[in-house]
C-alpha positions in Angstrom: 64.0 0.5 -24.7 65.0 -1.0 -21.0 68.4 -1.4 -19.9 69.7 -5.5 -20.0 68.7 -6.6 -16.5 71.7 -8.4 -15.6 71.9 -6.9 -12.0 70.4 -5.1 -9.0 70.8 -1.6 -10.4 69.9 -2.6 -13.6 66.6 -4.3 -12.6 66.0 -1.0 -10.3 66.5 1.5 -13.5 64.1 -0.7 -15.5 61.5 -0.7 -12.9 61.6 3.1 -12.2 61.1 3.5 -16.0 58.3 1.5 -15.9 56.7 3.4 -13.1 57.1 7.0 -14.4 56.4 6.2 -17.9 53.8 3.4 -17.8 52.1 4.3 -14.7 53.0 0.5 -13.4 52.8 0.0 -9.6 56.0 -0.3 -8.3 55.5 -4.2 -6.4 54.2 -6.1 -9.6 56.7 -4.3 -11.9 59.9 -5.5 -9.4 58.4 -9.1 -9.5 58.5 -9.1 -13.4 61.9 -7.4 -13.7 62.7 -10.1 -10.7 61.5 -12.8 -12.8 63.1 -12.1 -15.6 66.7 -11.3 -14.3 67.0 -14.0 -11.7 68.9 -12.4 -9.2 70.3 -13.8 -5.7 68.2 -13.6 -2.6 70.9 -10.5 -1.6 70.8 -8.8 -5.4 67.2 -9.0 -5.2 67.1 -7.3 -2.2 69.6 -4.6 -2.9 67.1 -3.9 -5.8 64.2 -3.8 -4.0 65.9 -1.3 -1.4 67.0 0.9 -4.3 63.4 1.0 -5.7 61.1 1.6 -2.9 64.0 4.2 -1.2 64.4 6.2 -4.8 60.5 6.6 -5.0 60.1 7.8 -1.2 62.5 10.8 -1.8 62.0 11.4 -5.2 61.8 14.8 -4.8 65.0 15.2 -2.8 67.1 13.1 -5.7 65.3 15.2 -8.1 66.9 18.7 -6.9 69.7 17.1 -6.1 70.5 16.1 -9.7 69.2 19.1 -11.4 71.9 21.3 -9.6 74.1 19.3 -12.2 71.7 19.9 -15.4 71.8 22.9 -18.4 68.3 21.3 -19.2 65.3 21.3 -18.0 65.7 17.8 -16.1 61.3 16.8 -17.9 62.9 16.7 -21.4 65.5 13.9 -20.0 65.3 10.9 -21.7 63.6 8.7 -19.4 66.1 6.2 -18.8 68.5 8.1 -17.9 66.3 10.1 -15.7 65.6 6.7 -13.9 69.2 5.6 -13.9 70.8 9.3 -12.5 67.7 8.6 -9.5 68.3 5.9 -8.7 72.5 6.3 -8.5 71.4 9.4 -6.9 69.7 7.7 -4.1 72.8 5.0 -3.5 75.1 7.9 -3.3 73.4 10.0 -0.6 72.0 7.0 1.4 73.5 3.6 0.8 76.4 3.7 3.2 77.8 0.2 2.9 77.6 0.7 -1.7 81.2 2.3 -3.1 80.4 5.4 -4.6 82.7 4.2 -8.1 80.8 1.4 -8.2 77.4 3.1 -8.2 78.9 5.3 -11.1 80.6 2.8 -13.4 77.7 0.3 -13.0 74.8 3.2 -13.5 77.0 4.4 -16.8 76.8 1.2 -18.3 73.7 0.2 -18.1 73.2 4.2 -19.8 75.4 3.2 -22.7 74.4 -0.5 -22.7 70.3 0.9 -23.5 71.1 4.5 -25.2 75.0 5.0 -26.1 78.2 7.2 -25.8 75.9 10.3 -25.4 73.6 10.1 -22.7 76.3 8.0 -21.0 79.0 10.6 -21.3 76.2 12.9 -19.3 75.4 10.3 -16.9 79.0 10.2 -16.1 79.6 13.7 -15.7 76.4 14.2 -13.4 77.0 11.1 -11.3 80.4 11.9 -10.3 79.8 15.4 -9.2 77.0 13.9 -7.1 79.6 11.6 -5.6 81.9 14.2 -4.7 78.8 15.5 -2.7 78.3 12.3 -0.9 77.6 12.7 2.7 80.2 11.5 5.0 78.2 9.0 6.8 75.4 7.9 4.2 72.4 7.0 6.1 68.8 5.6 5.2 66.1 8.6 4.9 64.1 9.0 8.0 61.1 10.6 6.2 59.2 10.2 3.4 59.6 13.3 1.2 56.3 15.1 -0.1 56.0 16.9 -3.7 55.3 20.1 -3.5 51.6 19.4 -4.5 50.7 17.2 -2.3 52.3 19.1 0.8 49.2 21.0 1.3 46.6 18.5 1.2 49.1 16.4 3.8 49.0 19.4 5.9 45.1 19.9 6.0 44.5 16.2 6.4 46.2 15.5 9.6 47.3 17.6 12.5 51.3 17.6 13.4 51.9 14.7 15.1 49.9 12.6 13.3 51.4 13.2 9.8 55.2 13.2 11.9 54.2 9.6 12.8 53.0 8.9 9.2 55.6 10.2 7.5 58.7 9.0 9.1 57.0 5.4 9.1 56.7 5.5 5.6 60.0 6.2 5.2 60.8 2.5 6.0 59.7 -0.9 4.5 56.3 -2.2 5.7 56.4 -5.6 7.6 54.7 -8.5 5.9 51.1 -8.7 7.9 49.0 -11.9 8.2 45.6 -12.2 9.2 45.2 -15.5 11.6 41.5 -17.0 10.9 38.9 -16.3 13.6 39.6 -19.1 16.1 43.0 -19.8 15.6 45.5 -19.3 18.1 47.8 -16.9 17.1 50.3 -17.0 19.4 50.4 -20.5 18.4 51.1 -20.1 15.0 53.6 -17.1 15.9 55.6 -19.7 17.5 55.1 -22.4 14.3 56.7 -19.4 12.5 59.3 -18.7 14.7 60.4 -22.4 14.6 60.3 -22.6 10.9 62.1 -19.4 9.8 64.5 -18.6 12.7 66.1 -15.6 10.5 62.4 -14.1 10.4 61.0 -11.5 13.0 57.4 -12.4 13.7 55.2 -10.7 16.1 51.7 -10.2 17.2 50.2 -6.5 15.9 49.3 -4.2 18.9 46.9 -2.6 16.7 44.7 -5.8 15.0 43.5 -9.1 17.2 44.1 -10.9 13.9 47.6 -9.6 12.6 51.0 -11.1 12.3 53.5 -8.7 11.2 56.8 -10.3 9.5 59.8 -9.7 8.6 62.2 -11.7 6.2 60.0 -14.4 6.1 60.1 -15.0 2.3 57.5 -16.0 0.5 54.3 -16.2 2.5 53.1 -19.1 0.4 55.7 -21.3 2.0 55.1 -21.1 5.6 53.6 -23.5 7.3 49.7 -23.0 7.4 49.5 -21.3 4.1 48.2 -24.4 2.5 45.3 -25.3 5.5 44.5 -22.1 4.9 45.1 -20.7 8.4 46.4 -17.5 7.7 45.4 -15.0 4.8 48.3 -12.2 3.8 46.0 -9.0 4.8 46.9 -5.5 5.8 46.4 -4.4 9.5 43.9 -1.6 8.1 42.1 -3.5 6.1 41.7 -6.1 8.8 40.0 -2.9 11.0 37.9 -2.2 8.4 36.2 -5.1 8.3 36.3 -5.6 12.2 34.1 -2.4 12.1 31.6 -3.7 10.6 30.6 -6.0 13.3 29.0 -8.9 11.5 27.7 -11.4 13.6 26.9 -15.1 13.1 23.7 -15.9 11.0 23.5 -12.4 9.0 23.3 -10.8 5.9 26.0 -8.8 4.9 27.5 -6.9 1.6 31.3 -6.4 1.1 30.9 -3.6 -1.8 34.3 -2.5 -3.8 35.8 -5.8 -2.7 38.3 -6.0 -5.3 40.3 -9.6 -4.3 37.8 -10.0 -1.4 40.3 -10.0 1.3 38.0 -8.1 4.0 35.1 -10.5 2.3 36.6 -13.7 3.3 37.1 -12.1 6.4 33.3 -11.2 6.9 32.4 -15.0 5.6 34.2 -16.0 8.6 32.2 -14.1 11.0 28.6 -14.7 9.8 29.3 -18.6 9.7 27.2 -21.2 7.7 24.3 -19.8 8.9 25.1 -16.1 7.3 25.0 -14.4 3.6 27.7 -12.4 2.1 27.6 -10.6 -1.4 30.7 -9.3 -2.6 30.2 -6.5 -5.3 32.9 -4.8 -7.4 33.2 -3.2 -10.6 35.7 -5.3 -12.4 34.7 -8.9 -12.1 38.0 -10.3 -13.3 39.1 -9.3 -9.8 35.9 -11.2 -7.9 37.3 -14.7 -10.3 39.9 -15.1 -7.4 37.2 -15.2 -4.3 36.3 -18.4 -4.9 39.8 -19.9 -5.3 40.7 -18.3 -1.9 37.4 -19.2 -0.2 38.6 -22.9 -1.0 42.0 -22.5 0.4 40.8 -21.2 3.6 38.0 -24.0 3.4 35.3 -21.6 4.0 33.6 -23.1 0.5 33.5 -21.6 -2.6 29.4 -21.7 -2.7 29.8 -19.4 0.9 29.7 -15.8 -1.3 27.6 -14.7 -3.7 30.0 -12.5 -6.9 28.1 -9.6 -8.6 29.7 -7.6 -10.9 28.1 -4.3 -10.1 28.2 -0.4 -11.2 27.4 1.0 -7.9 27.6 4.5 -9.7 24.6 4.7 -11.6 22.5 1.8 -9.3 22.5 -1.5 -6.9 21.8 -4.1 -9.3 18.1 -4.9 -8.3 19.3 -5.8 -4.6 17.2 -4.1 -2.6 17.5 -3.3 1.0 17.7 -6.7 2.6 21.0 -6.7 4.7 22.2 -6.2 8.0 25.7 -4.5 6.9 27.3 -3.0 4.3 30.9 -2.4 3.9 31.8 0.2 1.3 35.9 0.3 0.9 35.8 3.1 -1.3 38.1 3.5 -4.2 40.1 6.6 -3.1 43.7 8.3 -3.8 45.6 5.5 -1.5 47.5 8.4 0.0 47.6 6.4 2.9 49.3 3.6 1.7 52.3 5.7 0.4 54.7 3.7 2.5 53.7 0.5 0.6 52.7 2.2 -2.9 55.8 5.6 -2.7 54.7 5.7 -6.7 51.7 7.3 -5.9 53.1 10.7 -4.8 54.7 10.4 -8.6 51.9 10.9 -10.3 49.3 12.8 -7.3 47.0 15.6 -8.6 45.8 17.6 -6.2 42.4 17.9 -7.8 42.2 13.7 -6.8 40.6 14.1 -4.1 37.3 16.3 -4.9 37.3 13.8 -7.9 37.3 10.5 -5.9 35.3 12.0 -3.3 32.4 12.1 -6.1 32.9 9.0 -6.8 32.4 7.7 -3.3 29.4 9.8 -2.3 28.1 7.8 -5.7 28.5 4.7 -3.8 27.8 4.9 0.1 24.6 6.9 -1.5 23.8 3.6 -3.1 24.5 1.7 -0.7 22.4 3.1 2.1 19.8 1.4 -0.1 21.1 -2.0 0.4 20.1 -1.7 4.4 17.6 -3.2 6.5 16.2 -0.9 9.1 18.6 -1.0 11.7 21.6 -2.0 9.3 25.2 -0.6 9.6 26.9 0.8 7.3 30.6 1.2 7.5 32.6 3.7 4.9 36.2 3.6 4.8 39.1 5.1 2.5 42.7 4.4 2.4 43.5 7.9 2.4 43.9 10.5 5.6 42.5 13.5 3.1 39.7 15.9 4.2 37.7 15.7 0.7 37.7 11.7 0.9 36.9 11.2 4.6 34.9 14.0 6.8 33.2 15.6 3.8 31.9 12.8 2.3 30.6 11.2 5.5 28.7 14.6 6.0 27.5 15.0 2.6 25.6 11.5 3.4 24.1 12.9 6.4 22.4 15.6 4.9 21.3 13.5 2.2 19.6 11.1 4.2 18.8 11.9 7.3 17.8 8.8 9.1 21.7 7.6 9.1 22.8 7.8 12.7 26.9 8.2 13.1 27.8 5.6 15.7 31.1 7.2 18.3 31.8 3.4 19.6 33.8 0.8 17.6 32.2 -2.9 18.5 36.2 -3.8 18.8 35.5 -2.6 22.5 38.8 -4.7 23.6 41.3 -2.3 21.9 41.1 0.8 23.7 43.6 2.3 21.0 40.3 2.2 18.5 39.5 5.5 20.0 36.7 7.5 17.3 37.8 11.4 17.0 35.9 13.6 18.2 34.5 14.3 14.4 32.9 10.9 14.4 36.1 9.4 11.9 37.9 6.8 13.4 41.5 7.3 12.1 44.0 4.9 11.4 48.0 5.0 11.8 51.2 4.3 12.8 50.3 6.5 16.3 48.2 3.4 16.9 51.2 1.7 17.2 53.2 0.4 20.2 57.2 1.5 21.1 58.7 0.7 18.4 56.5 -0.9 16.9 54.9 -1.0 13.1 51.8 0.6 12.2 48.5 0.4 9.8 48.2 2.2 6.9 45.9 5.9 7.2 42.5 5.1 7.0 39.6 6.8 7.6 36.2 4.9 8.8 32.9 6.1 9.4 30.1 4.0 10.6 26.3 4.6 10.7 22.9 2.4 11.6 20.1 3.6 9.8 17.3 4.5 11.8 14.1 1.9 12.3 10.7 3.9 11.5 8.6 4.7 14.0 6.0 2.5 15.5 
């Protein structure tokens, strides 16, 4: 049973239940709870800022609430584990919420959804914790790790780079946009501007294509949404796609596409002229290609929709294109600053197990090439096991695949491929101050013509 969700902390308790004990991802189960509680612009937000900032320290809140505990804290009752986290997380780093406040309002949601009992104990926890309160509250400056996943974080990415990573997760993501190839996008920046004053918009240092914005509202509403001159697309995925280089008049394959966000992107770039196939397991997700094909008034009729198992074969495709994009299904790791629920439920045996999972795949999809053909692999994830490995395994299994060390986005010098052949990205891509992509990984081959 969920608490009534009659305010901010209320709808932030129910979604933290729903994450820990339904596995929900934390954005669609905040736009239900949202939905159903019709909150102000500012109560919505509050929640929102409880949710995402409980889930990034979890760990932290955890310990600090079990100081307070005679039980082991995983028999809780999972409300009330949710509630005491997210009060926690008010106390130590909301500056501008009353400590009383967080504590009355937290206890009766408790005793609103469960009683007197676990209320009394909410009660007695909470206010030792606010006796702890820091004297100048402040918003956490890093993400904060389980235990089981430190060690993976640490083999995956040298210092710097997971500093960078880490503290940029710790903050909320802006809202990115990807502009359509030809449109001026300094010119919409400035539509933008004019038409949400309140909003920050800028141009991403890192992506040609990218808007990045910030209290925009709903990207539906701003101008251009409905002549389909922008698409809402992550920086990295936008780079992924770049990578692949397809050029005007060729055949390409968008495999794992999911939504098709990177294929719509790739449709764009071969023109009339060209051929894309998307592929992806679940074909309830490839229904919605279509719809966004029209909005962006590429056509509907431009992609070709297979559902495809690309584990056990390719479908009776053959090798008849000129690229292949395979955006693997991985741990997401490196969207943690987006998706924080993911460190709730990591294993660190996830990423040997996904990493079979992709070989499967890119092995398949080698298949899919013409002589010559490119084949770009990419995860979502900065992990050792998902990336490198992987990319090597390939190699020895077929030989003829050719690692290429250049990016064709030769006019961003950041693009820089490691000395490993992965081309990494992240918030060190990222100007002064400025936002970042999430970690990916991409490796790119051309497979090798025969000889004459």
């Amino acid at each position: 049973m969920s608490a009534p969700a009659t305010s901010s902390r209320a709808v932030a308790v129910n979604v933290l239940l729903r994450v820990a004990e339904q596995g929900a991802f934390a954005s669609r189960a905040l736009d239900g709870e949202l939905a159903r509680a019709r909150l102000s612009e500012r109560d919505a937000g509050l929640a929102t800022e409880i949710v995402y900032g409980t889930l990034r320290v979890l760990p932290e809140l955890d310990a600090a609430i079990a100081v307070h505990l005679r039980r082991d804290p995983e028999s809780m009752d999972p409300l009330l584990r949710a509630a005491l986290r997210t009060a926690c997380y008010q106390i130590r780093h909301l500056s501008r919420v009353p400590p009383h406040a967080v504590v009355n309002d937290t206890v009766s949601i408790v005793r609103a959804a469960r009683g007197s009992g676990l209320s009394g104990l909410a009660n007695a926890v909470l206010r030792k914790l606010a006796l702890a309160r820091p004297a100048e509250p402040e918003q956490p400056r890093r993400i904060v790790l389980p235990k089981a996943a430190e060690g993976v974080f640490e083999r995956a990415l040298d210092r710097d780079r997971r500093t960078a990573w880490l503290d940029q997760a710790a903050s909320s993501p802006p809202l990115s946009l990807r502009v359509r190839l030809g449109e001026d996008r300094a010119v919409l920046a400035a539509e933008l501007r004019e038409a949400r004053p309140s909003a920050v918009v800028r141009e991403s240092d890192v992506s040609p294509l990218a808007l990045l914005l910030s209290r925009a509202g709903d990207p539906r509403a701003l101008p251009g949404y409905a002549e389909g001159r922008f698409t809402v697309q992550d920086e990295g995925a936008q780079i992924v796609a770049l990578c692949l280089g397809a050029q005007p008049g060729e055949a390409v394959a968008d495999l794992c596409a999911g939504h098709g966000g990177k294929t719509t992107l790739l449709c764009e770039a071969v023109g009339p002229a060209g051929e894309v196939l998307a592929v992806d397991l679940d074909e309830r997700k490839l229904e919605r290609i279509p719809q966004e094909l029209a909005r962006l008034q590429l056509g509907a009729e431009r992609v070709q929709c297979r559902a495809i198992d690309l584990t056990v074969g390719q479908g009776g495709l053959g090798a008849r294109f000129d690229r292949v994009l395979v955006d693997a299904p991985c741990t997401g790791l490196g969207t943690i600053g987006r998706r924080p629920e993911l460190l709730l439920r990591f294993d660190p045996a996830d990423p040997s197990r996904l990493a079979e999972l992709q070989f499967s795949i890119v092995r398949q999809a080698v298949r899919l090439l013409r002589p010559g053909g490119v084949l770009v692999y990419a995860v979502c994830s900065p992990t050792r096991e998902e990336g490198p490995e992987v990319a090597a395994r390939l190699e020895a299994a077929v030989p003829t695949l050719v690692r290429e060390r250049e990016t064709p986005l030769a006019g961003l010098p950041a693009l820089r491929i490691d000395p490993d052949g992965v081309l990494r990205l992240g918030p060190w891509l990222a100007g002064e101050g400025g936002d970042s992509p999430d970690v990916y990984q991409v490796v790119t081959w051309r497979l090798s013509k025969p000889s004459a």
